[in-house]
N, C-alpha and C positions, 0 to 999 in steps of 0.2 A: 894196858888199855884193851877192854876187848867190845869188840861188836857183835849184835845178834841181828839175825833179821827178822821183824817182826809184821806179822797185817795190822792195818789200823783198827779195823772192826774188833780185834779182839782184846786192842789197851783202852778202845773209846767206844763212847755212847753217840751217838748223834741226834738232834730234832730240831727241825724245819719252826720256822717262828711263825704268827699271825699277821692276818691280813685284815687292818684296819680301817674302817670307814671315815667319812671329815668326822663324821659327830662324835669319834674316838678320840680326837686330838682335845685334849685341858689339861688343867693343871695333876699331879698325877706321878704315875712313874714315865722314868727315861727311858728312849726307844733309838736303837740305831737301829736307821737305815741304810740303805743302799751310797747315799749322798755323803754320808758319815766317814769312808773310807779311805779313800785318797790311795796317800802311800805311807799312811799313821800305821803308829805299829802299837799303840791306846787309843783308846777311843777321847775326843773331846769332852767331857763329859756335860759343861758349861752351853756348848753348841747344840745340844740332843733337844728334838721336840720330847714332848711326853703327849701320853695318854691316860686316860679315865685309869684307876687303882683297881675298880672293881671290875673290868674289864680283861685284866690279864691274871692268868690263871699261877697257880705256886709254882710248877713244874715249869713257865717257863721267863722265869725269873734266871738271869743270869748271875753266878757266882764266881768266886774269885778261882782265876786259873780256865778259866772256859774260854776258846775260843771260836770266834765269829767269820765265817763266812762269808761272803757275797753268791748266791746260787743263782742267782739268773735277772739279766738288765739287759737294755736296750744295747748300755755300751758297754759291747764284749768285752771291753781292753779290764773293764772289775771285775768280770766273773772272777771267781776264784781268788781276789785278796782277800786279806784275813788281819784282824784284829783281835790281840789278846787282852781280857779281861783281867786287872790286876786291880786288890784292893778299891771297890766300886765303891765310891762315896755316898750313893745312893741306892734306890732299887731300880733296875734297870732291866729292861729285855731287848729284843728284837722281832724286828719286820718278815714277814711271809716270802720277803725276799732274801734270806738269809737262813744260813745252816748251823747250827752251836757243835761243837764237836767240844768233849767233857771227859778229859783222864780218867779210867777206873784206878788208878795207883799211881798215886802221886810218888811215895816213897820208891817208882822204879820210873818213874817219868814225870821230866822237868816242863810244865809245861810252857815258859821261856825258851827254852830248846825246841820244841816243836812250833812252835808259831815261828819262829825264824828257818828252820826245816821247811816250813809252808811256805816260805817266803823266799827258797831257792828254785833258781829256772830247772833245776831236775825234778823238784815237784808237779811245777806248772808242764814242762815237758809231756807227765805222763797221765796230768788230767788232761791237755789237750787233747792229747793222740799224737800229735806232733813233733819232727825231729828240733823243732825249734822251738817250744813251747809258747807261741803267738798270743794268742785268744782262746781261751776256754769257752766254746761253745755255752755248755750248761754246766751243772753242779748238781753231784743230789749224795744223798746218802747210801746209797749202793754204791758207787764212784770210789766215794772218799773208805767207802770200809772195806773193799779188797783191794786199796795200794800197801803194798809193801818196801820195805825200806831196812836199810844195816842202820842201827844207830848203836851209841855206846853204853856204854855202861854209867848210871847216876850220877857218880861223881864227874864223869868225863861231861857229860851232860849239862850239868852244871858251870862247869870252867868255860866251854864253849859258849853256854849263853852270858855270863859274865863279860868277857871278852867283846862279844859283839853289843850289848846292853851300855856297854861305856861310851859308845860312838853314839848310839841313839838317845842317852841322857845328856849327852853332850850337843847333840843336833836339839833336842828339845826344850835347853837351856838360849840357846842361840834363838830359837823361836820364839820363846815367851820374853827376851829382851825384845824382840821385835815387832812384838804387839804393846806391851810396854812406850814402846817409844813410838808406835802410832797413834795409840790414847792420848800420847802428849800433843802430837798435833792436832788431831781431831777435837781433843779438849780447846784448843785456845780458836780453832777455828770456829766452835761454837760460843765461846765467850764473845770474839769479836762479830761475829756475822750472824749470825741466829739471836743471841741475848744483848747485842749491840754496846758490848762492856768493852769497844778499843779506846786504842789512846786518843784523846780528846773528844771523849764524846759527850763530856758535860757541856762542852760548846758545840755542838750540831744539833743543826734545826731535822726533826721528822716530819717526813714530809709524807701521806700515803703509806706508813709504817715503815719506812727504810730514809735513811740519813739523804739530805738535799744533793748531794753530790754522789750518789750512787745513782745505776741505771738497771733493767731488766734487761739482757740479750736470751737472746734465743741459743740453742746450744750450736748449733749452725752457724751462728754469727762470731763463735770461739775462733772457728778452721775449718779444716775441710773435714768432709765423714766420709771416712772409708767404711764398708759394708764388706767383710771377710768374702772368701768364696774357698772351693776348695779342690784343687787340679783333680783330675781323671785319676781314678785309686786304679784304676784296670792297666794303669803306665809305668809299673816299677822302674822305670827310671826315673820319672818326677818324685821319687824318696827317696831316704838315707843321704842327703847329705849335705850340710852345715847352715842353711838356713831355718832358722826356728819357726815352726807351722804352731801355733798357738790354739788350743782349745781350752773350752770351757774345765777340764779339770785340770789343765795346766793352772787355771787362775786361785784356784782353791787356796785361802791360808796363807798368801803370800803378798807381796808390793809390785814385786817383780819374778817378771816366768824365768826366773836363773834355767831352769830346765824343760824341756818337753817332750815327748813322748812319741814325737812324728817329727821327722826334718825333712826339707824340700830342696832338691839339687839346683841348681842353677835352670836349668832345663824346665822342671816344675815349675816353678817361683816365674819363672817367665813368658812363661804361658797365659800370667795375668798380670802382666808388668803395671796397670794401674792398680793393683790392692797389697803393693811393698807399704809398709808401718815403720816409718825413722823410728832411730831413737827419743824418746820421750814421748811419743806416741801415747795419748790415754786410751787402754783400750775397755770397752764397757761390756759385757755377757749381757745379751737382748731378749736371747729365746731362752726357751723352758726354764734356766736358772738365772733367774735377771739380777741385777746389782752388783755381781762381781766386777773389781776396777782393778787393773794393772798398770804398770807404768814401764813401757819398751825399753831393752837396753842396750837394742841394737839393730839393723834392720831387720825386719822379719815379717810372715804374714798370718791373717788370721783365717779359722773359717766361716764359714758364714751365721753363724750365730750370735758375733760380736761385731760391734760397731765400736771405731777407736775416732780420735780426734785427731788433726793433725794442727796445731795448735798456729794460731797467727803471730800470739806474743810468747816468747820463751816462759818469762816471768810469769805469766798465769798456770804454769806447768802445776804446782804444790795448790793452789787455790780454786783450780778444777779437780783434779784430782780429789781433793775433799769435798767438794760442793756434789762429783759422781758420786762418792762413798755414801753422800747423806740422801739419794735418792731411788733406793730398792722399792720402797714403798709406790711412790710415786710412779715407778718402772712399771711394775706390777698391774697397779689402776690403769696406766696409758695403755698396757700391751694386751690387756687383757681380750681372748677370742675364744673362751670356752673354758671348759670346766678343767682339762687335762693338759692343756699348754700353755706360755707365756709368749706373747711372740710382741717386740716394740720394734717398726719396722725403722729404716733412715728415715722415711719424713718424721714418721712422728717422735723419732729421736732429737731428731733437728728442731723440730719443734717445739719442743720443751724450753721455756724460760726458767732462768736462773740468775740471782740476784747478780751486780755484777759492780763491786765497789769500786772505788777511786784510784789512780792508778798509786799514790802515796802509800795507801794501806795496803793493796795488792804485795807493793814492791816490799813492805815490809814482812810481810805472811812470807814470803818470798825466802827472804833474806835469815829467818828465822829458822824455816823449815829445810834451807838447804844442807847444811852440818845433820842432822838430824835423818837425814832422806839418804846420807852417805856413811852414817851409822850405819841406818837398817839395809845399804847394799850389802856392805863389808863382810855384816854378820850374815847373809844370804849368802854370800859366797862360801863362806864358810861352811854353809850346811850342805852346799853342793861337796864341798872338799872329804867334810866328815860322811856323807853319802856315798862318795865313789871307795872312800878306804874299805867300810863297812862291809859296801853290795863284791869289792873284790876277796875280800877275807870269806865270806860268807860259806863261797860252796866249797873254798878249801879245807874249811874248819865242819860244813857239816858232812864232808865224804872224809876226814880220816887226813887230808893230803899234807895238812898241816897238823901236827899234834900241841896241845895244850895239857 
């Protein structure tokens, strides 16, 4: 097995994407952005807004083996993730917020192996500047084209990303049962409570468009609403350690935050001892990205950009939970204070009515969803499990420490 060391600038190309206006957005080609990114190692493809066709130019159409950048956001913790382009199903590009980096020879470089490359803490290290590789300031294409790096030889190249490839089709298969078996609930929730197709409904009187024994509450009238907050960042002792601090990209693609990206010590966490989030806690993304809904799996706190429930009946856990998922739209209209943010405050979170059925039907949504709700933890855990193998294999197998 041999290694060379090579500069980036001289196996790739690099270009910065477009920066698109609302009137951009129709039907069209697919466009990641910045919000696309997560901790995906593909792009969603299903998820992508698009843009106008005649709008985006040939050169910057993304092709297979290309990968994507994040070069510069609000929330440093994306700078510098990266997603790889593999057999695009459609025509696709990227955002002005975003860098494309494009193998000149494929036949001496995998580009699976480099995207996972990108995706170890000694890359990020050395775009930071930093001993710890934290936050990536910015990104640009000078950056990324005099890092250097040992990497191996094709074939060895290949076996490494094989190897690590098996844990992320593995974590990706665990994911798409898990939306699978959200559809199943969401489907019957809308059968029974939006198309009003439950059991016995050829005997119930409508009354005002909703069955005589159903009622409107207000979301307030569920439990109590916690409003996140988020300790003093300038007190490293209130981080690093074991209570889950919850934001908004923790929520991304998931039921439950199995993981996050910020924890809060006892010390932290204390400092606001009214904004602790029980378990089952529903919690709801308010500002800039509204509509994401989570479901707590243990104590934890959020920051202040989500508002969670803290529920009065157990049994309405599964039946809010979907009644939040079905109101983005709605979020959106309530929160609305300008052209560039979303913000739905607690009152007017609290205030939002939602239909709120009979405790019989409740209890059977309930009763349905529960088996089903412990499905998609199991397989959640799982992907945290297939996650920690992967991110430990990783920088052994891309420094050489391990051989393949």
């Amino acid at each position: 097995m041999s290694w060379t060391r090579v500069k980036l600038g001289d196996i790739a190309e690099f270009g910065n994407g477009l920066n698109f206006g609302k009137e951009a957005y129709s039907k069209g080609i697919k466009l990641i952005g910045v919000s696309n990114f997560r901790n995906r190692f593909y792009p969603d493809y299903k998820e992508l807004e698009e843009v106008k066709e005649d709008i985006v130019r040939q050169n910057d159409l993304l092709v297979d083996g290309d990968i994507v950048f994040v070069r510069s956001n609000g929330n440093k913790e994306l700078v510098g993730r990266c997603m790889l382009i593999q057999n695009p199903p459609t025509k696709i590009t990227f955002s002005g917020f975003c860098i494309r980096a494009r193998l000149k020879d494929l036949e001496k470089h995998d580009p699976v192996f480099w995207a996972y490359h990108f995706k170890n803490q000694g890359f990020r290290k050395a775009m930071s500047g930093t001993a710890i590789g934290a936050n990536i300031q910015n990104l640009s294409q000078g950056r990324l084209a005099v890092y250097e790096a040992e990497v191996p030889d094709i074939g060895t190249q290949h076996r490494i990303a094989n190897v690590l490839s098996t844990y992320d089709k593995l974590i990706y298969n665990n994911e798409k049962q898990i939306k699978l078996l959200e559809e199943v609930t969401q489907r019957l929730y809308k059968e029974w409570f939006v198309d009003l197709r439950f059991p016995g409904y050829e005997n119930c009187k409508i009354v005002d468009g909703i069955p005589e024994s159903w009622i409107q509450k207000k979301i307030s009238d569920l439990g109590e609403i916690i409003t996140g907050k988020t300790p003093s960042t300038s007190k490293e002792q209130y981080y690093g350690g074991n209570i889950p601090f919850i934001k908004i990209p923790d929520m991304h693609g998931c039921v439950f935050p199995i993981t996050t990206e910020v924890t809060l010590t006892n010390e932290g966490a204390n400092t606001q001892k009214n904004k602790y989030i029980p378990k089952n806690g529903i919690m709801v993304s308010c500002i800039a990205t509204v509509g994401l809904v989570n479901i707590a799996i243990e104590l934890c706190q959020t920051n202040q950009q989500i508002n969670s429930i803290i529920l009065n009946n157990e049994q309405d856990l599964y039946y809010v939970y979907s009644s939040m998922k079905r109101l983005k739209e709605l979020l959106e209209g309530v929160g609305s204070n300008g052209a560039t943010m979303t913000n739905v405050n607690k009152t007017k979170f609290g205030n939002i009515e939602v239909v709120y059925p009979n405790d019989e039907l409740r209890k059977l949504y309930y009763d349905y969803c529960k088996p089903i709700f412990e499905k998609i933890y199991v397989l959640s855990r799982n992907i945290k499990k297939l996650s920690q193998v992967r991110d430990c294999l990783l920088p052994k197998l891309i420094s050489g420490e391990i051989e393949v």
